[in-house]
C-alpha positions as CSV (number, residue, x, y, z in Angstrom):
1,X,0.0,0.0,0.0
2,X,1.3,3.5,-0.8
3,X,2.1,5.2,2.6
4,X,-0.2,8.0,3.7
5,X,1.0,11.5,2.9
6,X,1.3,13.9,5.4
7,X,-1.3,17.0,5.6
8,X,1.8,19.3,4.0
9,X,2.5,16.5,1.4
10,X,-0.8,15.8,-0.1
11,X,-1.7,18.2,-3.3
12,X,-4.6,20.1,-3.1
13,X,-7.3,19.6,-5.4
14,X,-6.0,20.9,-8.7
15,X,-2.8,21.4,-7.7
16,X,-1.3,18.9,-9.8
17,X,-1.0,21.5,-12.8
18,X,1.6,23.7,-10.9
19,X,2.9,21.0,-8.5
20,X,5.1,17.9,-9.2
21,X,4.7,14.8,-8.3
22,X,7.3,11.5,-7.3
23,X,6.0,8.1,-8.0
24,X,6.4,7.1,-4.6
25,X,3.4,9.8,-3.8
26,X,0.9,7.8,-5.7
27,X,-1.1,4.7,-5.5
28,X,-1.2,2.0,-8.1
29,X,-3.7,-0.9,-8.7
30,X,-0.9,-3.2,-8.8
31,X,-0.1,-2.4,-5.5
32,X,-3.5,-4.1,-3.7
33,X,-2.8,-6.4,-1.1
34,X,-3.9,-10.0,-0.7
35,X,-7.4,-8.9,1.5
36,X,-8.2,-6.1,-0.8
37,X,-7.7,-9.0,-3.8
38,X,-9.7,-10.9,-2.1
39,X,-12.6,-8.3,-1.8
40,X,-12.3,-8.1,-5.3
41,X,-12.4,-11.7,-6.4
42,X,-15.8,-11.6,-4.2
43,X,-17.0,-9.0,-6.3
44,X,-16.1,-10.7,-9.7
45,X,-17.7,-13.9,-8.3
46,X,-21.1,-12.2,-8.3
47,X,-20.7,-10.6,-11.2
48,X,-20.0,-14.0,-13.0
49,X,-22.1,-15.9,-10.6
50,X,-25.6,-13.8,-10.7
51,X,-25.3,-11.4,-13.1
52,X,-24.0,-12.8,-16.5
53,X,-26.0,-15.9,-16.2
54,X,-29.3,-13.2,-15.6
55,X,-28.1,-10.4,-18.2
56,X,-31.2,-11.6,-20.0
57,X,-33.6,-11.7,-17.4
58,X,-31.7,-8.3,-15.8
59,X,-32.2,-6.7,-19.3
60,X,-36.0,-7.2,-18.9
61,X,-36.5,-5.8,-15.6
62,X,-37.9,-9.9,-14.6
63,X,-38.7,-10.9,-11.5
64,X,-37.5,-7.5,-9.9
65,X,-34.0,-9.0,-10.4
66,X,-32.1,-6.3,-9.7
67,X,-33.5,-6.1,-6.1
68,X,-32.6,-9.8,-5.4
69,X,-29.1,-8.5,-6.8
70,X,-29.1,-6.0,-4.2
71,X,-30.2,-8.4,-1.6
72,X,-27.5,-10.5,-2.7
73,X,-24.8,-8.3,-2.1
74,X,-26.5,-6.5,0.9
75,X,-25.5,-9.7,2.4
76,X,-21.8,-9.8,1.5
77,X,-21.6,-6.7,3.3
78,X,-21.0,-4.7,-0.1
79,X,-24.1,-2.2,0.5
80,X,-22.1,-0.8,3.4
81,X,-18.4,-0.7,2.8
82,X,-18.2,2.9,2.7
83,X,-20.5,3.7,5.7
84,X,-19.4,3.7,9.0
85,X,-18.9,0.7,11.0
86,X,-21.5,2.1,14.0
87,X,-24.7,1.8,11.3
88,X,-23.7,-1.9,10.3
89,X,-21.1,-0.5,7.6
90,X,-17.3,-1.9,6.8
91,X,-15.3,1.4,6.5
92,X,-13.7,0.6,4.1
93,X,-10.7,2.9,2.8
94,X,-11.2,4.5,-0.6
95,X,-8.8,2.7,-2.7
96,X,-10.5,-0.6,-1.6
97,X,-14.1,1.0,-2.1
98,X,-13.0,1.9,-5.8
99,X,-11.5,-1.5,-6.3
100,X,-15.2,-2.2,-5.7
101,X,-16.6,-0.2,-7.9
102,X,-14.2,-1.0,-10.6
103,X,-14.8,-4.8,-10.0
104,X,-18.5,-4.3,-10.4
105,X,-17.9,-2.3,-13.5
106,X,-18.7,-5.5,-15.7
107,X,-22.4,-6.1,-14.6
108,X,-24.0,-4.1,-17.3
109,X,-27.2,-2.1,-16.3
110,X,-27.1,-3.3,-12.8
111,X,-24.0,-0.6,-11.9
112,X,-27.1,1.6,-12.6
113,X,-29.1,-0.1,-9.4
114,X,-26.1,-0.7,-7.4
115,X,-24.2,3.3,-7.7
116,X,-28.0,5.0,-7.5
117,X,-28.3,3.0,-3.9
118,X,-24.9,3.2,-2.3
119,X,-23.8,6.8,-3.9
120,X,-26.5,9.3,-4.3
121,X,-29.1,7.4,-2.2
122,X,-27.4,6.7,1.0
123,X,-24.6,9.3,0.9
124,X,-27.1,12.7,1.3
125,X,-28.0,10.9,4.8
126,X,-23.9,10.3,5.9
127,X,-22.7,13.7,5.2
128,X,-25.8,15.5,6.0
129,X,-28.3,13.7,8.1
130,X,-29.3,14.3,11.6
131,X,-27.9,11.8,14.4
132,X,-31.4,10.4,14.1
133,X,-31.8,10.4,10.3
134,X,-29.1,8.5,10.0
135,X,-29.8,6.2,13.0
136,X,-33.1,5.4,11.2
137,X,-32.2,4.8,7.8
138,X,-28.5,4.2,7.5
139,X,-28.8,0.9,8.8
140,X,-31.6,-0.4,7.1
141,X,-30.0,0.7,3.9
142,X,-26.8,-1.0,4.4
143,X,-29.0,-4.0,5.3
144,X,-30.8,-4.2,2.1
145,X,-34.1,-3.7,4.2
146,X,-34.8,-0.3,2.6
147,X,-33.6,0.5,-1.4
148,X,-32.7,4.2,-2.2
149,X,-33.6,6.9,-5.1
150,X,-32.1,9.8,-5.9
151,X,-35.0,12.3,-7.4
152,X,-32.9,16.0,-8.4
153,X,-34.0,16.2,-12.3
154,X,-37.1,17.5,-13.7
155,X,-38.7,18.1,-17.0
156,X,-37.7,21.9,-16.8
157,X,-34.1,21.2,-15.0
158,X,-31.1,19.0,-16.2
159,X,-27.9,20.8,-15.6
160,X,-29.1,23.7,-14.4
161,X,-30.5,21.9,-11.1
162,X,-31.2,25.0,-9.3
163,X,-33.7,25.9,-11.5
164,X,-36.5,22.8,-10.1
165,X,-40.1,23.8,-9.7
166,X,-41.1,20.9,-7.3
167,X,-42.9,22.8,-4.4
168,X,-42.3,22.0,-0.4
169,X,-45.0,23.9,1.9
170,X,-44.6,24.0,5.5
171,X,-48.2,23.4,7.0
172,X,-50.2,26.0,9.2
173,X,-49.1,24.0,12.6
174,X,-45.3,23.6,11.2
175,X,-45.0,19.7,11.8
176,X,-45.2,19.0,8.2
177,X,-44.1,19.9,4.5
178,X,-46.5,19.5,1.4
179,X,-44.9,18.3,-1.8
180,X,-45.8,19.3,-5.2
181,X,-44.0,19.0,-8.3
182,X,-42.8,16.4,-10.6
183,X,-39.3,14.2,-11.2
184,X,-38.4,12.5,-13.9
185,X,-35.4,10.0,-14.9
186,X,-35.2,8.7,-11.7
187,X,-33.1,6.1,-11.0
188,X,-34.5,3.0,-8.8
189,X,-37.6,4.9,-8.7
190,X,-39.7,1.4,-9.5
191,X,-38.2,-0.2,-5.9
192,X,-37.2,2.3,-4.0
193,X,-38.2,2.5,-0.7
194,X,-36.4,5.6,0.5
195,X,-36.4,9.0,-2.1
196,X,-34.1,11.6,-1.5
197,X,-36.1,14.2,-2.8
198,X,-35.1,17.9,-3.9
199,X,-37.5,21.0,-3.7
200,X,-38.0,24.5,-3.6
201,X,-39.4,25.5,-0.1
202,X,-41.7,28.8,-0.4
203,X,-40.5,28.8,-4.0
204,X,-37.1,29.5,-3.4
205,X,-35.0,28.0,-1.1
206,X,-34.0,25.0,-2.6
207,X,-33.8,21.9,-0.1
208,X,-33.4,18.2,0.2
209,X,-36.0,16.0,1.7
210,X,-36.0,12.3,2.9
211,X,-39.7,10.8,1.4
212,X,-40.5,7.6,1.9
213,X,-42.8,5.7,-0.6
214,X,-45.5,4.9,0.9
215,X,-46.4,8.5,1.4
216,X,-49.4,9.5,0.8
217,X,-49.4,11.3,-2.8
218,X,-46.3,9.9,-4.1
219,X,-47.0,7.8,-7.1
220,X,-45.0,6.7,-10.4
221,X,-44.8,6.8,-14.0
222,X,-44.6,4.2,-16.4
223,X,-40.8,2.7,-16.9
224,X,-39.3,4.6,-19.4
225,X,-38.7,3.2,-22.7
226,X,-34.6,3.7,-22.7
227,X,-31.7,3.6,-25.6
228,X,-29.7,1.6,-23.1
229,X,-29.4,0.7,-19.6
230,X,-33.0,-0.9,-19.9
231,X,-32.0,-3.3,-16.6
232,X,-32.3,-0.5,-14.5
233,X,-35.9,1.0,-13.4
234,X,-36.6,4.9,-14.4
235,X,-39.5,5.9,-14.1
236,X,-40.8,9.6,-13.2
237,X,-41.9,10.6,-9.4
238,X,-44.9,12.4,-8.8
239,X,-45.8,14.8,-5.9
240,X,-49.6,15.7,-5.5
241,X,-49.9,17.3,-1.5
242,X,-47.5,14.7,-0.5
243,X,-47.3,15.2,3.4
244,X,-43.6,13.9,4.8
245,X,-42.6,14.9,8.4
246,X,-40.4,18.3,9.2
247,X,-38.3,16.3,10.6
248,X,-37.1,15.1,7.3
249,X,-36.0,17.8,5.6
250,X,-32.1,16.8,5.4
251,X,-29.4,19.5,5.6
252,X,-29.9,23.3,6.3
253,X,-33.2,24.8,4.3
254,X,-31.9,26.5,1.5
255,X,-28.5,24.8,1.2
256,X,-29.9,21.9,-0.8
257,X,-27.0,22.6,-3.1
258,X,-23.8,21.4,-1.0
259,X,-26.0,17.9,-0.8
260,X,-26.7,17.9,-4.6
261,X,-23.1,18.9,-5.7
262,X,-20.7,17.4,-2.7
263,X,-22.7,13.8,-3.7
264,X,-22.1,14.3,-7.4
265,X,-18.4,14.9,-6.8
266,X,-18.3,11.2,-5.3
267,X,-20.7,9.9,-8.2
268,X,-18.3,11.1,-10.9
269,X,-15.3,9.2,-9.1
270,X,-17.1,6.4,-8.7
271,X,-18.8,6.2,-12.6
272,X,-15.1,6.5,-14.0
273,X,-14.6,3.4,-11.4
274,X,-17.4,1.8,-12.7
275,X,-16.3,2.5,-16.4
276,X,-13.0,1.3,-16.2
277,X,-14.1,-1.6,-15.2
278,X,-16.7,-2.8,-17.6
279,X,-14.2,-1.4,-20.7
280,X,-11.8,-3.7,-19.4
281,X,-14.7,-7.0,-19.4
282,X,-15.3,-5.8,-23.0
283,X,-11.4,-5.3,-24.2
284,X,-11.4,-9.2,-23.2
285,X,-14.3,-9.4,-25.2
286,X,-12.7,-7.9,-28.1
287,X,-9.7,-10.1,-27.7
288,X,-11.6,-12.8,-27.3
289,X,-13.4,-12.5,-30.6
290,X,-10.2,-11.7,-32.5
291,X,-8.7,-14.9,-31.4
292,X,-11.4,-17.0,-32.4
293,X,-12.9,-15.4,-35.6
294,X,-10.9,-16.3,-38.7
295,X,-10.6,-14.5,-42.1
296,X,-8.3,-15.1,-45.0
297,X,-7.1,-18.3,-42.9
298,X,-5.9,-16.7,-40.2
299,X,-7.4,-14.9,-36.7
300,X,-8.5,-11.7,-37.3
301,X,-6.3,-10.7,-34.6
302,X,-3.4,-11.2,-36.8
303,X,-4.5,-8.2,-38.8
304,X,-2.8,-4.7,-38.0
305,X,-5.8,-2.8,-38.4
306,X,-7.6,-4.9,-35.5
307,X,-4.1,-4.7,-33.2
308,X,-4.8,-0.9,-33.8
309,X,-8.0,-1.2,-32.2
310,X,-6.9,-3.7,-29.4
311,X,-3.8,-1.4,-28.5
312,X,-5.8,1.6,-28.3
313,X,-8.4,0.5,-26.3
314,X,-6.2,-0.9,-23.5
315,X,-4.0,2.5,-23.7
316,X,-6.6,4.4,-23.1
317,X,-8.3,2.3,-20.3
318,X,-5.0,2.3,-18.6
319,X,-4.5,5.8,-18.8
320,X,-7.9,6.2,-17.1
321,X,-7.6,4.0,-14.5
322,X,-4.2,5.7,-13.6
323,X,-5.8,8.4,-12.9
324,X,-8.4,7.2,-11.1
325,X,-6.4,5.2,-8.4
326,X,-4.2,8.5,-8.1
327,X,-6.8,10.5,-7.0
328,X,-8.2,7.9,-4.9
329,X,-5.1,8.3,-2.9
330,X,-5.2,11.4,-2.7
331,X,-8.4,11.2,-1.4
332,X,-7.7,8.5,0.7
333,X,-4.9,10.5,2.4
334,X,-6.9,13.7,2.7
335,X,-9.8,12.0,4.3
336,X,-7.5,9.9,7.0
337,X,-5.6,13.4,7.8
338,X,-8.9,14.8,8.7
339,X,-10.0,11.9,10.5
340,X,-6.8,12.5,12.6
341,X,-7.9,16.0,13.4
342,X,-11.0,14.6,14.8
343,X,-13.5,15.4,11.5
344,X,-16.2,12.3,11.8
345,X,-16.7,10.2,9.4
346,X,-19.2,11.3,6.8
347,X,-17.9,15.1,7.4
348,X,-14.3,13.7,6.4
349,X,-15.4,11.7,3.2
350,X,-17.6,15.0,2.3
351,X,-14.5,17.3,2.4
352,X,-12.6,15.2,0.7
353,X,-14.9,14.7,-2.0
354,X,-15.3,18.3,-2.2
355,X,-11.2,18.8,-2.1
356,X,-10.7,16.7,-5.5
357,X,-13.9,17.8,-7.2
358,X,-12.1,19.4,-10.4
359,X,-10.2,15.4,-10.1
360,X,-13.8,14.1,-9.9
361,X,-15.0,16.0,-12.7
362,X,-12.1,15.0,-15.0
363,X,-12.5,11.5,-13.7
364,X,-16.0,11.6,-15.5
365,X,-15.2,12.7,-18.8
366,X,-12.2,10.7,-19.0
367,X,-13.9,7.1,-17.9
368,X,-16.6,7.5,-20.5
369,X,-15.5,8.6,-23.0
370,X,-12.4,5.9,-23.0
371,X,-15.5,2.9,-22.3
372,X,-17.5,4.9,-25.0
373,X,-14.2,3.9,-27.7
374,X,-14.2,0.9,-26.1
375,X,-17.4,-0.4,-26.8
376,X,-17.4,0.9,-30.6
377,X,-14.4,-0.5,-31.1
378,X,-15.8,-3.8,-29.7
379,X,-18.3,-4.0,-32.1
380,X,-16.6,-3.1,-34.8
381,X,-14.3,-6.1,-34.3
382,X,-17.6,-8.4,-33.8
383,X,-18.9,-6.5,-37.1
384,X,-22.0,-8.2,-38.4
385,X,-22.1,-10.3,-34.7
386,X,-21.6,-7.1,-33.1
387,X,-24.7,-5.4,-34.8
388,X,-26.8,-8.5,-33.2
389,X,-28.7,-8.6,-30.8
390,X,-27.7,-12.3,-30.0
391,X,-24.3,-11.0,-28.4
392,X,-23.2,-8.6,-25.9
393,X,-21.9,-6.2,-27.8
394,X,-24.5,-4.3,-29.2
395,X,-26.1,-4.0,-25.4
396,X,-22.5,-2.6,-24.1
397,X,-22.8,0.0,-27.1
398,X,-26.2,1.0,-26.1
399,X,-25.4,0.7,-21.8
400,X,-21.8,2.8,-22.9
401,X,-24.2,6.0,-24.1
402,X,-25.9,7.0,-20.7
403,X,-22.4,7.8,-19.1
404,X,-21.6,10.6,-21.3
405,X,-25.1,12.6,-20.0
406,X,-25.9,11.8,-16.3
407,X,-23.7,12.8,-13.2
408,X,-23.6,16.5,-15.2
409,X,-22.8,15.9,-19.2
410,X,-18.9,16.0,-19.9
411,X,-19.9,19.4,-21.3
412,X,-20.6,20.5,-18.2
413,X,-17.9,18.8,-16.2
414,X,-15.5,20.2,-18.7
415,X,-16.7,23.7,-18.4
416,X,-16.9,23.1,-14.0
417,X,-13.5,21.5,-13.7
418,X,-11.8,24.9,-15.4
419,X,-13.7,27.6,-13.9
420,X,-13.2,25.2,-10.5
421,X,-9.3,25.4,-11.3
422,X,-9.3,29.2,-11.9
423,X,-11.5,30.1,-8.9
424,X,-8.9,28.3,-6.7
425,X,-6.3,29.6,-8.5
426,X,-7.5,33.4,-7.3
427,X,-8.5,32.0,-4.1
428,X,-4.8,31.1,-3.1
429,X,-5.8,27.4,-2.8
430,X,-2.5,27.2,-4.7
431,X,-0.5,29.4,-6.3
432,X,-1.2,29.5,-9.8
433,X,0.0,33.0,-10.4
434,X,3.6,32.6,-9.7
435,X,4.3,29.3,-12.2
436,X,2.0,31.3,-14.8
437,X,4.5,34.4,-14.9
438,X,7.4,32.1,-14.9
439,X,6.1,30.6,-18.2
440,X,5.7,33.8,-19.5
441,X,9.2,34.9,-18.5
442,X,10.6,31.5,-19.8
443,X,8.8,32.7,-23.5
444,X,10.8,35.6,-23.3
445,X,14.2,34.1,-22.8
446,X,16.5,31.5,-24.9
447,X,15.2,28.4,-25.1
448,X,17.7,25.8,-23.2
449,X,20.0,23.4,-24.8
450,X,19.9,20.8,-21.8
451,X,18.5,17.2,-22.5
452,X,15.9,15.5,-20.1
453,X,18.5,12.8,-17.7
454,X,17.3,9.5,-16.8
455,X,15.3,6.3,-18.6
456,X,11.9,8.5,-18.3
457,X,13.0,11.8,-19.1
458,X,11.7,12.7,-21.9
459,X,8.1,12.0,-20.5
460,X,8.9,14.1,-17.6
461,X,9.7,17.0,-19.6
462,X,7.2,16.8,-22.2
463,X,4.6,17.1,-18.9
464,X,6.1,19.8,-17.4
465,X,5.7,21.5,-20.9
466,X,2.0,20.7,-21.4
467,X,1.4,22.2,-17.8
468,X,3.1,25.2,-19.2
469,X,1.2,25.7,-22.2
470,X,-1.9,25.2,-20.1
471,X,-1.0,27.9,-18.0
472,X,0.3,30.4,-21.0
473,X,-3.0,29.7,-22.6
474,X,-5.3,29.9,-19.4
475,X,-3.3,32.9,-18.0
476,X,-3.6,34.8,-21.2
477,X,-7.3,34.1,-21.4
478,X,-8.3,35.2,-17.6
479,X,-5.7,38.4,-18.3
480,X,-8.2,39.2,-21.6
481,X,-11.0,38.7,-19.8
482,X,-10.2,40.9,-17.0
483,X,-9.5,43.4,-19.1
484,X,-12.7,43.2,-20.9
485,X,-11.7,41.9,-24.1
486,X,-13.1,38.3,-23.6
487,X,-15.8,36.6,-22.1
488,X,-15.2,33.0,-21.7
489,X,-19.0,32.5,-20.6
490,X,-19.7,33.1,-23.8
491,X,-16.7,31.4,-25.4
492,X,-17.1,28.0,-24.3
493,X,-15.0,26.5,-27.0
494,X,-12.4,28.3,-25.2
495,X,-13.3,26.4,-22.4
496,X,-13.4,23.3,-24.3
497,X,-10.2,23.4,-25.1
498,X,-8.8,24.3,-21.9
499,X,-10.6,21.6,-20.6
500,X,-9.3,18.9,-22.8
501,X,-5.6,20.1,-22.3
502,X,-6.1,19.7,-18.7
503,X,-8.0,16.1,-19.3
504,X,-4.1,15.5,-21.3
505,X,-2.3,16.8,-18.6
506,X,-3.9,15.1,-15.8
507,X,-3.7,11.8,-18.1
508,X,-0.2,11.7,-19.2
509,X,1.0,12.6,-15.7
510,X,-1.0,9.8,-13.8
511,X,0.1,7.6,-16.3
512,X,4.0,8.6,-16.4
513,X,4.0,8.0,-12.4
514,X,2.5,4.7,-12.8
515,X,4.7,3.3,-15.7
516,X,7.7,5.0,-13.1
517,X,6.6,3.2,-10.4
518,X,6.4,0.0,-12.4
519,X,9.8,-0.1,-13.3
520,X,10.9,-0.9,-9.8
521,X,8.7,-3.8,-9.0
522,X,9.6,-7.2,-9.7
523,X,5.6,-8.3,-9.5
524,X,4.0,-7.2,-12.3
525,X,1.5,-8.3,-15.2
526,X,3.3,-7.5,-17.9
527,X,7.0,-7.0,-19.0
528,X,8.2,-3.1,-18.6
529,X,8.6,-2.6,-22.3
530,X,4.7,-3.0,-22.9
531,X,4.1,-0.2,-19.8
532,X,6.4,1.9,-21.8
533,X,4.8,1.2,-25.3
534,X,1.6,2.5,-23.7
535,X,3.4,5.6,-21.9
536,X,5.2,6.8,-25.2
537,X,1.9,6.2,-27.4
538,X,-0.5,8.4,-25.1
539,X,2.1,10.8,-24.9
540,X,2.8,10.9,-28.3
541,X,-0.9,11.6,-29.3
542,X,-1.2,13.8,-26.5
543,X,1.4,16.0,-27.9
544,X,-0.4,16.3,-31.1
545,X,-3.8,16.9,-29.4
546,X,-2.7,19.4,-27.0
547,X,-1.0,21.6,-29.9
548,X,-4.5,21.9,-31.8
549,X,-5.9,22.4,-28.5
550,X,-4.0,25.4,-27.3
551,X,-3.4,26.4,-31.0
552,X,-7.9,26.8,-31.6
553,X,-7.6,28.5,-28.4
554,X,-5.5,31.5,-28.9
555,X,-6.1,31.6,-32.7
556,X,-9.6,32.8,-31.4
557,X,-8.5,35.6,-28.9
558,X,-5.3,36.4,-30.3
559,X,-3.8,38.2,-33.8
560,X,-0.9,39.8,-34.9
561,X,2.2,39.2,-32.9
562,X,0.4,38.1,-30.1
563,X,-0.6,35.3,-31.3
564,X,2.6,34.8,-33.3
565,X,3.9,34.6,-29.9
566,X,1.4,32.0,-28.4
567,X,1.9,29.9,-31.7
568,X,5.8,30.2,-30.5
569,X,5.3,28.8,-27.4
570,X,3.1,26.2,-28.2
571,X,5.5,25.1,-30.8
572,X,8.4,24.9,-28.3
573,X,6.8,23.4,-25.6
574,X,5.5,20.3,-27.7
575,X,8.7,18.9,-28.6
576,X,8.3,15.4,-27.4
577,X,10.1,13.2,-29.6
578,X,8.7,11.4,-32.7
579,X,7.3,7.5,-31.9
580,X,7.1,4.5,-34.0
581,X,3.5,4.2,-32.3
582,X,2.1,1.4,-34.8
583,X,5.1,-0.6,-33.3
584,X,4.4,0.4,-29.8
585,X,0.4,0.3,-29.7
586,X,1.5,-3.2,-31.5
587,X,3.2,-4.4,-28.5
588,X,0.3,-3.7,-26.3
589,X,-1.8,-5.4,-28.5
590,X,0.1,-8.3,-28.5
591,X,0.5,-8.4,-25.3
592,X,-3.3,-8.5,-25.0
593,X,-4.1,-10.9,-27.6
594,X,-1.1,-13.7,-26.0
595,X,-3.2,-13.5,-22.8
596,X,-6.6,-13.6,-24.4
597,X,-8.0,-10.7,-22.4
598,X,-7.3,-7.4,-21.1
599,X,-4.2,-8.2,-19.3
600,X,-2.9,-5.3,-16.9
């Protein structure tokens, strides 16, 4: 296990652009220990046990499987392992709960059931429920006794959540809220036994509500009719003078916000989890496939275009789940330095949440979009099997879609995760201002003659350089705006493509570390020329990517020598060498296709 960092150690949430890292700082996958091995192999027994042999019946919505899944793992303990040992939970530390997560990944529409209950369902109650909320319900959730719902959307609110209409009344004697109003793609809703409910009390103050279902004037839509996911129940929740205690309202009146947001932050982490996982059941899939189907007398796999499409979609699953366990350290180590100040339990999973929230929001984009390319690619190797309805594939392509929208669309977790990085920046979180002027100065001086040192340092440099054409770019932009001359609320695409520099940044980094770390253990999967293939390919395409990036950026708020300028600096600080990467994304391939599934 990586050794807990110190309070002065541990990066701040977003620090990672102007801050370096050693690989000794992070976590790894490779590092789990035999119990948390064990945890998983539980996990993939179920999976293989319950759910593959039911994908058909699960896919249905037959015999209320999914709530005999539930049932099933309620009694493994694996409703509670991130709730508090005093309610009947495990406590679990983070890199072990997202281990879960990522070991669940493969059970297709069921992740739906299983991440609505334990995330967004029961979490609201641990950071923000009374003593006796929590006495009441926490329990009987981790139990399995009571099912959980998570009701924020409405027909007039998606991502601007703020904006619900759903009314909460407090009665003439003041014992008693009325509901009104309407929810819709609701998660668990066909189940649930517990809805954590979001409405606007007098209009306006926007609050969260514990409802059970058997209150009087809650009722239900019909299931909805989905593109994917169709395993999972959604259905719409309706509100007609629904009469639920006072008692219930959960959190302050009128900070129904913090609940909403600080439980998103965790359901972004644990959806990249989640991802990671089931693109790594399907890259064996892929495999799999290519080994078996022949063409032209040989295995398909034998063809370069397919090892293109193998290579890739291990790279960039890799990448992703680097970054994932990286920031579940970090997590980890904020949330047990907190712990040792004397924060409880739920407060100190909150703040930590909260700390890595810009982490959390890249976490989301990243996991999806890699599973997204991984499923496409899956069935393009199936091809005519893979349009068919008779395999998996097609249903992984469909399941894949949902990721990119819910837990805020990667739009708006791209557009969160930079205005989150510049508010912090100006709030002295970290300093952003001082390695901002010294790339400016750098642009103004010689460039230097000295190589990158040691077996990794051309990676090494080639990150410190995208961090500094992320910073020229984003410190020029918040300079023009200041000065009146841009307005980036308008200019999204600016956004965008500040966003996806620091998606590259965060990627290439977490990755560097891991394949640095990996060179100096003996235990590992795979030979440490196939971690490097993977390294110098993502870094390569990175370099190429981040160049447009930064190059569309200042091209539309820059002209003249200015922007001769920025096209200078962008030109000098992607230098990374040149890579054979159809032999290199070969080697990864092959390494896949010799073990006959996803093999890191």
């Amino acid at each position: 296990m990586a050794e807990v960092a110190t309070s002065e150690k541990t990066l701040r949430g977003g620090e990672f652009l102007v801050r370096d890292t050693r690989p000794e700082e992070i976590f790894i996958p490779e590092e789990f220990n035999e119990e948390q091995r064990m945890i998983r192999d539980m996990v993939r027994d179920f999976v293989e046990g319950h759910v593959f042999p039911n994908i058909e019946k699960l896919e249905k919505q037959e015999d209320n499987i999914a709530v005999t899944f539930l049932d099933t793992i309620a009694e493994l303990g694996l409703l509670g392992t991130h709730m508090p040992e005093e309610y009947g939970g495990m406590a679990l530390d983070t890199n072990t709960n997202t281990l879960i997560c990522d070991a669940m990944g493969p059970s297709g529409a069921f992740t739906v059931s299983y991440a609505a209950h334990t995330g967004i369902g029961m979490l609201p109650i641990l950071y923000f429920g009374t003593d006796q909320q929590k006495e009441t319900f926490l329990p009987r959730l981790i139990n399995g006794e009571l099912k959980a719902a998570y009701c924020l959307t409405e027909p007039g609110s998606g991502s601007d959540a703020l904006a619900a209409k759903t009314r909460a009344d407090l009665t003439e004697d003041g014992k008693h809220y009325v509901l009104n109003g309407q929810k819709m793609w609701i998660s668990n809703a066909g189940f649930a036994d517990l809805f954590i409910v979001f409405a606007q009390i007098d209009g306006d103050k926007f609050t969260g509500f514990i409802v059970p279902r058997d209150t009087e004037g809650l009722s239900l839509g019909a299931e909805e009719a989905k593109l994917g996911i169709k395993g999972s129940s959604t259905r719409q929740v309706f509100f007609e003078d629904a009469k639920i205690p006072a008692d219930n309202v959960l959190g302050e009146i009128g900070k129904g916000h913090l609940i909403a947001f600080n439980t998103l932050n965790v359901g972004r982490f644990k959806l990249n989890a989640l991802c990671n996982g089931g693109a790594k059941e399907c890259i064996t899939r892929s495999v799999n496939y290519a080994n078996e189907r022949h063409q032209f007398k040989q295995p398909i796999a034998n063809f370069g275009a397919i090892k293109y499409k193998l290579g890739e979609q291990a790279i960039r699953v890799f990448a992703s789940e680097s970054s994932l366990y990286r920031t579940s350290q970090l997590m980890q180590d904020w949330n047990e330095n907190l712990k040792k100040e004397g924060v409880g339990f739920g407060e100190a999973k909150l703040q930590a949440a909260e700390e890595y929230a810009i982490e959390c929001a890249l976490l989301k984009v990243i996991g999806s979009e890699a599973l997204d390319y991984v499923v496409d690619e899956n069935l393009q190797i199936h091809g005519g099997m893979g349009y068919s309805e008779e395999g998996t594939a097609a249903r992984a392509y469909r399941d894949s879609r949902i990721n990119r929208i819910y837990e805020g669309t990667n739009e708006i977790n791209r557009l969160l995760s930079v205005d989150m990085f510049f508010r912090r920046g100006m709030a002295g979180s970290f300093d952003m201002v001082g390695p901002a002027w010294a790339v400016q100065k750098e642009l103004a001086s010689m460039p230097s003659m000295e190589q990158p040192e040691g077996p990794y340092g051309q990676e090494v440099k080639a990150v410190s350089e995208f961090k500094k054409i992320l910073l020229m770019v984003a410190g020029a932009a918040g300079k023009m705006q200041m000065e009146g001359k841009l307005n980036l609320k308008a200019e999204q695409e600016i956004v965008m493509n500040l966003a996806n520099i620091l998606i590259d940044v965060f990627q290439t980094e977490s990755t560097l570390l891991r394949v640095q770390k990996l060179a100096t253990m003996d235990d590992k999967p795979q030979a440490q020329e196939v971690y490097d293939a993977i390294l110098k390919v993502l870094m390569h395409d990175a370099t190429a990517r981040i160049n447009k990036e930064a190059s569309d950026a200042v091209a539309s708020f820059a002209e003249g020598d200015l922007l001769r300028t920025f096209l200078m600096g962008i030109k000098r600080f992607t230098k990374y060498p040149p890579v054979n990467v159809m032999k290199e994304r070969r080697k990864v391939a092959e390494a896949l296709i010799t073990a006959n599934q996803y093999a890191f």
